[in-house]
C-alpha positions as CSV (number, residue, x, y, z in Angstrom):
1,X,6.7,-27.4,-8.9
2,X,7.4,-25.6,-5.5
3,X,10.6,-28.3,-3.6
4,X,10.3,-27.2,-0.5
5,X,13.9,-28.7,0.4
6,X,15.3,-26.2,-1.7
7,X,14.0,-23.1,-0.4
8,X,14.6,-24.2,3.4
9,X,18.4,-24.2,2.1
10,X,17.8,-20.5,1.0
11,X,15.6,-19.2,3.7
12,X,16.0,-19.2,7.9
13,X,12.6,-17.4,8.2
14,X,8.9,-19.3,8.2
15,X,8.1,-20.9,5.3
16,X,4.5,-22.5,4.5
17,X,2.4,-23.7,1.6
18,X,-1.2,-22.5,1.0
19,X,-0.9,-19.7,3.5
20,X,-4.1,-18.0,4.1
21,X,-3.4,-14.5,3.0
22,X,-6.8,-12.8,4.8
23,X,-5.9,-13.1,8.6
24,X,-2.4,-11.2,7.4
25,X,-4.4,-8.4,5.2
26,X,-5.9,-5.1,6.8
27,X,-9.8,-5.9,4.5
28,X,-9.4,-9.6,6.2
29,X,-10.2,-10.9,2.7
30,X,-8.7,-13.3,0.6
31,X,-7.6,-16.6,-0.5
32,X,-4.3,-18.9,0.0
33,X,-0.8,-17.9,-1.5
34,X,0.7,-21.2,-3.0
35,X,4.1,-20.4,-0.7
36,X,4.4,-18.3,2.1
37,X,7.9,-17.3,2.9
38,X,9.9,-15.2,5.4
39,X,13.4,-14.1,4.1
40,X,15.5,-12.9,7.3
41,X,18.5,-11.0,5.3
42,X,19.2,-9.5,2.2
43,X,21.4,-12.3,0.7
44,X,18.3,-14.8,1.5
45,X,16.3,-12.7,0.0
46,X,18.5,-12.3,-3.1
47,X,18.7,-15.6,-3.2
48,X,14.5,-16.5,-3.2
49,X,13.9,-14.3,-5.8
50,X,16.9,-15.9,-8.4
51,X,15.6,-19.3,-7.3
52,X,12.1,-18.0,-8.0
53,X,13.1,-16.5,-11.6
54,X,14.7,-20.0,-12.1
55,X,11.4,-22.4,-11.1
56,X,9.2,-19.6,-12.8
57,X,7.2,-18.8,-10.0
58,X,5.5,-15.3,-9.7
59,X,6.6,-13.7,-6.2
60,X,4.6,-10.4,-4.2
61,X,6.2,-8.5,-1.5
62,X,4.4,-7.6,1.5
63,X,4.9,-5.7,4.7
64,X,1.8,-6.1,6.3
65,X,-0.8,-6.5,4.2
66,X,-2.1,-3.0,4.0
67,X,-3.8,-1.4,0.7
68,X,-4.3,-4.8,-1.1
69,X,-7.1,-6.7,-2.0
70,X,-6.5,-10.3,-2.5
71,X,-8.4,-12.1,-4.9
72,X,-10.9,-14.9,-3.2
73,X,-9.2,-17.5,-5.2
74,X,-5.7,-16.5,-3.7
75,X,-2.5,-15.7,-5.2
76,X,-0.6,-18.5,-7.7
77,X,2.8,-17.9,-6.7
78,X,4.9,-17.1,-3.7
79,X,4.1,-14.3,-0.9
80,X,7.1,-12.8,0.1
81,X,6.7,-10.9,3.6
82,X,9.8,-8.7,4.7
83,X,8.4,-7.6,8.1
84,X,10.4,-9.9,10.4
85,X,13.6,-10.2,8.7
86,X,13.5,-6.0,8.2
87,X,12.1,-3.9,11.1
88,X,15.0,-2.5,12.0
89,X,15.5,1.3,13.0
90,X,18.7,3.3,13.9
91,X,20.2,6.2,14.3
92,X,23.7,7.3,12.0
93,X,25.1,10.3,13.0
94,X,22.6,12.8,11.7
95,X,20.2,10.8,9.7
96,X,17.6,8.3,10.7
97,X,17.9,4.5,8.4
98,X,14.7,2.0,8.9
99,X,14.4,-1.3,7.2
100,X,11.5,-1.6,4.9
101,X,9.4,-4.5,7.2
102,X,9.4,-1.8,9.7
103,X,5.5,-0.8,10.8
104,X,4.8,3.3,9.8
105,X,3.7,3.7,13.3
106,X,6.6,2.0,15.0
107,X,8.9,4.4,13.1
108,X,7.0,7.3,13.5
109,X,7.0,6.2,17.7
110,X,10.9,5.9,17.3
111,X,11.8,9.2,15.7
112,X,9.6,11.2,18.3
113,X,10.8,9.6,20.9
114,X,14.4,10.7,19.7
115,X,13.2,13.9,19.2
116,X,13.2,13.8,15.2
117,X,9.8,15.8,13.2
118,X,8.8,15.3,9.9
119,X,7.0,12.0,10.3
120,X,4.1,12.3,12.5
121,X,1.8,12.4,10.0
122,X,2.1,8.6,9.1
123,X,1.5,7.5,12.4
124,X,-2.2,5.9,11.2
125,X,-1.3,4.9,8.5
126,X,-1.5,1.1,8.4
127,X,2.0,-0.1,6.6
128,X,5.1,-0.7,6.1
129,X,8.3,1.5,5.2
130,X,8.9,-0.4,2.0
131,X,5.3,-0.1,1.1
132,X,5.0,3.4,1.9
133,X,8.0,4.4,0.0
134,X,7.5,2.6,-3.3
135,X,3.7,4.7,-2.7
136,X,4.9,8.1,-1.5
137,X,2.6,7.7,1.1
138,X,1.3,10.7,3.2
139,X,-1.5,12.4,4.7
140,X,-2.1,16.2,5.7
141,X,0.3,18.0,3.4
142,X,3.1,15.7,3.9
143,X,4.5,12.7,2.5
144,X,7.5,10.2,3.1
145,X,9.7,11.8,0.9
146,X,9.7,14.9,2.2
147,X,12.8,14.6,4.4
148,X,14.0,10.9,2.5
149,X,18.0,11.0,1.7
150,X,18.6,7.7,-0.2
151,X,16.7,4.0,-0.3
152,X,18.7,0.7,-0.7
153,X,16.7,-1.5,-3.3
154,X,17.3,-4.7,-5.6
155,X,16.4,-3.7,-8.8
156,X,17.5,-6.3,-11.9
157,X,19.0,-8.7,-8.9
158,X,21.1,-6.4,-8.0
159,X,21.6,-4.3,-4.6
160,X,21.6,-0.4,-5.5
161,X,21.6,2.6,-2.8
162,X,19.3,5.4,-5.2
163,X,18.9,9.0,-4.2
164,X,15.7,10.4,-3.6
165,X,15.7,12.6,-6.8
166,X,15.8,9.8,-8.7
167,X,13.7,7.8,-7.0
168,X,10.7,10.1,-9.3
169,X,8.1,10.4,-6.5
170,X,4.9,11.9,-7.6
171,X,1.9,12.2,-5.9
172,X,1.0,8.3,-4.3
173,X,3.6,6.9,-6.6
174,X,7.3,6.7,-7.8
175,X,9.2,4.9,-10.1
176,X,10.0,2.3,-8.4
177,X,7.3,-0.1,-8.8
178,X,9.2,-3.1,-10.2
179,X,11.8,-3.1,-7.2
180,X,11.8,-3.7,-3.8
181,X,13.1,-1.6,-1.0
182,X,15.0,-2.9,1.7
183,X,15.9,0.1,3.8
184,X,15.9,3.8,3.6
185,X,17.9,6.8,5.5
186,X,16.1,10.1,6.3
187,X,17.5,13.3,7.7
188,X,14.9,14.8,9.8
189,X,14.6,18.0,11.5
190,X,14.5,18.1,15.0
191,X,11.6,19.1,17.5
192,X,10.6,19.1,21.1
193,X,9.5,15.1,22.0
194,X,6.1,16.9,24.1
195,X,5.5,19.0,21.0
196,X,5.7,15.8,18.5
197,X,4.0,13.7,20.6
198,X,1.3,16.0,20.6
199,X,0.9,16.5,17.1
200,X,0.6,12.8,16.7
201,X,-1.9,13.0,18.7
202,X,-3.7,15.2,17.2
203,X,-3.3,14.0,13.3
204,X,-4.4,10.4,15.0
205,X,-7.5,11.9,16.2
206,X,-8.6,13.9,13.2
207,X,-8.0,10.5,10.8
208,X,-10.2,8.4,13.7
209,X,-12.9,10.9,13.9
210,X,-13.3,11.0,9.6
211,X,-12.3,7.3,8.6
212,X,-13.9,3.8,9.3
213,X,-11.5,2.7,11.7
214,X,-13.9,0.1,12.8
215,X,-14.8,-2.0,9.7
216,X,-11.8,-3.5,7.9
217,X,-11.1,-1.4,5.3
218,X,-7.6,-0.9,3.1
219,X,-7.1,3.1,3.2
220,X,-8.2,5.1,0.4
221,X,-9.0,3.3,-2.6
222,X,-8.4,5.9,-5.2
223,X,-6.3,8.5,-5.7
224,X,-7.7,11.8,-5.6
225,X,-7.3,13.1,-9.2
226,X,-5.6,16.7,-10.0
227,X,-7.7,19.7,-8.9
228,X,-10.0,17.1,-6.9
229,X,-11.0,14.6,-3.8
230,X,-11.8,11.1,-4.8
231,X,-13.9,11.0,-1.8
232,X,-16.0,14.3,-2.5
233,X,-16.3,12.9,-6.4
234,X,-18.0,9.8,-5.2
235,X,-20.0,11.5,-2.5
236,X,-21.5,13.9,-5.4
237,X,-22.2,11.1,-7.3
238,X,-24.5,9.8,-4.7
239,X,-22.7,6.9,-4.0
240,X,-22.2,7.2,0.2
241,X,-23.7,3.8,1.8
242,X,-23.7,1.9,-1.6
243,X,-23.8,-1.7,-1.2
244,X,-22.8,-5.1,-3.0
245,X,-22.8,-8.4,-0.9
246,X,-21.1,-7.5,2.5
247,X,-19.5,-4.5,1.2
248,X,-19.5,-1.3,1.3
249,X,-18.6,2.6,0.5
250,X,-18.0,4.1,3.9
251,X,-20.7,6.8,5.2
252,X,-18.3,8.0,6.8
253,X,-15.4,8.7,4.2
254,X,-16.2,7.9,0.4
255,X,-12.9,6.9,-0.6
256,X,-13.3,3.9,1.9
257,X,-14.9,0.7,0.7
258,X,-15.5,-1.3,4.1
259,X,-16.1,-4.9,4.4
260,X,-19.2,-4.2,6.7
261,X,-20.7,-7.5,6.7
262,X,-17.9,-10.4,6.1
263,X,-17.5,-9.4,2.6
264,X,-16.1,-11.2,-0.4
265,X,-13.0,-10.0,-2.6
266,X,-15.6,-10.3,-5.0
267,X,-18.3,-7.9,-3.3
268,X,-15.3,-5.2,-2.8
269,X,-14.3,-5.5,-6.7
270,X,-17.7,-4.4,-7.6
271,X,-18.8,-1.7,-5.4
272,X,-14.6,-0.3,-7.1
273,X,-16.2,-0.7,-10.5
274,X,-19.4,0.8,-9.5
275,X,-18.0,3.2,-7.9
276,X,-16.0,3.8,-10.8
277,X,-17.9,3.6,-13.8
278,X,-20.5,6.2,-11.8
279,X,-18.4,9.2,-11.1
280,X,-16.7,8.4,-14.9
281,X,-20.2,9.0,-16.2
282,X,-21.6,11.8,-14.2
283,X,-18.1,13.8,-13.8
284,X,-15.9,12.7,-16.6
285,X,-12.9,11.5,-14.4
286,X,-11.7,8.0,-14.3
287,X,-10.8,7.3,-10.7
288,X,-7.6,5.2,-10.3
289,X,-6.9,2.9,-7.8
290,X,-4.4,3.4,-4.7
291,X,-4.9,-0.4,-3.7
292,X,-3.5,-3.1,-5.2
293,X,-5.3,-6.2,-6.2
294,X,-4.1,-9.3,-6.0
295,X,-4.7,-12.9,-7.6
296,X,-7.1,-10.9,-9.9
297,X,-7.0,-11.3,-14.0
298,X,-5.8,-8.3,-15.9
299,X,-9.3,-6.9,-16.4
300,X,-10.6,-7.2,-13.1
301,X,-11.4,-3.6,-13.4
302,X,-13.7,-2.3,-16.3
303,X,-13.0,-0.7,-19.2
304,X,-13.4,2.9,-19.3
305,X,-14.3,4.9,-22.4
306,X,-15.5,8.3,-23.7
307,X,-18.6,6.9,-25.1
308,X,-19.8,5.6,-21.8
309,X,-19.6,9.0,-20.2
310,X,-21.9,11.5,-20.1
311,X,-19.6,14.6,-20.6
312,X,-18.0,16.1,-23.7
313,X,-14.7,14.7,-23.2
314,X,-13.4,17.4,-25.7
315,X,-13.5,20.0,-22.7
316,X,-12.8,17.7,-20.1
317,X,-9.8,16.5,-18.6
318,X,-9.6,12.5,-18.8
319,X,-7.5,10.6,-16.3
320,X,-5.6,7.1,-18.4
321,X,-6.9,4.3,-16.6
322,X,-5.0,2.2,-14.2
């Protein structure tokens, strides 16, 4: 039972019951949260998630809704979003710090504008800090990590500050899934503002040109496996244009599912297991998913298995599932 009096003691920031998570979501998709809450420190933040723990109410943190897919049924539990209470930026001394909330392409506008490289290449892509961190987000041949000193997190309740080498980034992930990061200090080369601006520029009009900015969309939806694209897997497999319901796999980029015609959560779930389940069978690789899904029961996606593919999985490389 959700008591309202006791989380406006805890938290300054908005707080709502059965939020409608799609306006808030970059595939505009998706049921109600149960609770809806905006924490506005650290200490009121702390302070949700041990109440939380107490009243045994799952909790997601969002930034701003970007590489999700919420369920059509909604989530059963409380949406945490840390975008007001943690977009700040500054500079200390010789190192950039950024609160998690913080939008990719606000931070990317600050450090140019301070004359700071190393981060234009995140300027399209639609999230957060904190979300981009926990990720290891990137795009052409960099990633958020690269220049990444140290991240303050709660992990186990507790407020840590952990260095980037034991943060274990890997390729669109790290190993810090089960916390949540609340700011992170970078120390950053530095360029000429014209030249950075330029480049920004330039990566921003490359990633227009070859995604489905139009449609709502969540980014990639898998990650390209070792030694190969996602997108050029499912193109190969024939799967460009496939449609369920109002969605879609982008014409224009495979690894984009787009809502093209006021899709359900639904529709988007099963062009992913299509979409899946076809390049497991003609190439032998299980595709695994970059988004997260949301409200969704633990086998949402479909079971994988050598018997269903095509190849002799004795010579080929097979991918766990996610």
């Amino acid at each position: 039972m959700i008591a309202l009096e006791d989380i406006r003691t805890i938290c300054s920031g908005t707080i709502e019951l059965g939020f409608p998570l799609a306006p808030i979501t970059s595939f505009k998709i998706g049921g109600p949260a149960d609770l809806y809450v905006e924490p506005m420190s650290a200490s009121e933040l702390l302070s949700l998630l041990m109440y939380f723990e107490k009243v045994h109410l799952p909790f997601l943190v969002i930034g701003n809704g970007s590489n999700m897919l919420v369920s059509d049924e909604g989530f059963r539990g409380a949406v945490i979003n840390l975008e007001k209470g943690f977009s700040f930026v500054q500079i200390d001394q010789e190192s950039v710090t950024a609160g998690a909330g913080i939008r990719l392409a606000t931070f990317v506008d600050f450090c140019i504008s301070h004359g700071f490289a190393g981060t234009e290449m995140l300027a399209g892509i639609p999230g957060t800090l904190g979300g981009g961190i926990i990720m290891n987000a990137g795009a052409y041949g960099g990633e958020i990590s690269d220049h990444l000193v140290d991240i303050t997190l709660i992990h186990d309740a507790t407020v840590l500050v952990v260095k980037k080498d034991e943060a274990g980034f890997t390729y669109r992930a790290s190993a810090l899934q089960s916390d949540i990061v609340l700011s992170a200090r970078f120390t950053l080369p530095s360029g000429s503002i014209d030249d950075l601006r330029a480049r920004r520029r330039e990566l921003l009009l490359r990633r227009n040109a070859a995604q489905p900015t139009t449609f709502p969309n969540a980014g990639s939806i898998f990650k390209n496996p070792e030694s190969a694209y996602a997108a050029k897997l499912i193109e190969e497999s024939g799967l460009k244009g496939f449609r369920i319901g109002g969605a879609e796999v982008s014409v224009l980029h495979a690894n984009f599912i787009i809502s093209k015609t006021r899709a359900t959560a639904g529709d988007i779930l099963a062009v992913i297991n299509h979409v899946r389940r076809q390049v497991f069978e003609r190439k032998g690789i299980v595709l695994e998913l970059e988004i997260l899904l949301v409200g969704f029961s633990a086998n949402a996606l479909e079971p994988l298995t050598a018997k269903d593919s095509g190849y002799d999985m004795r010579n080929t490389r097979e991918t766990p599932a996610p």
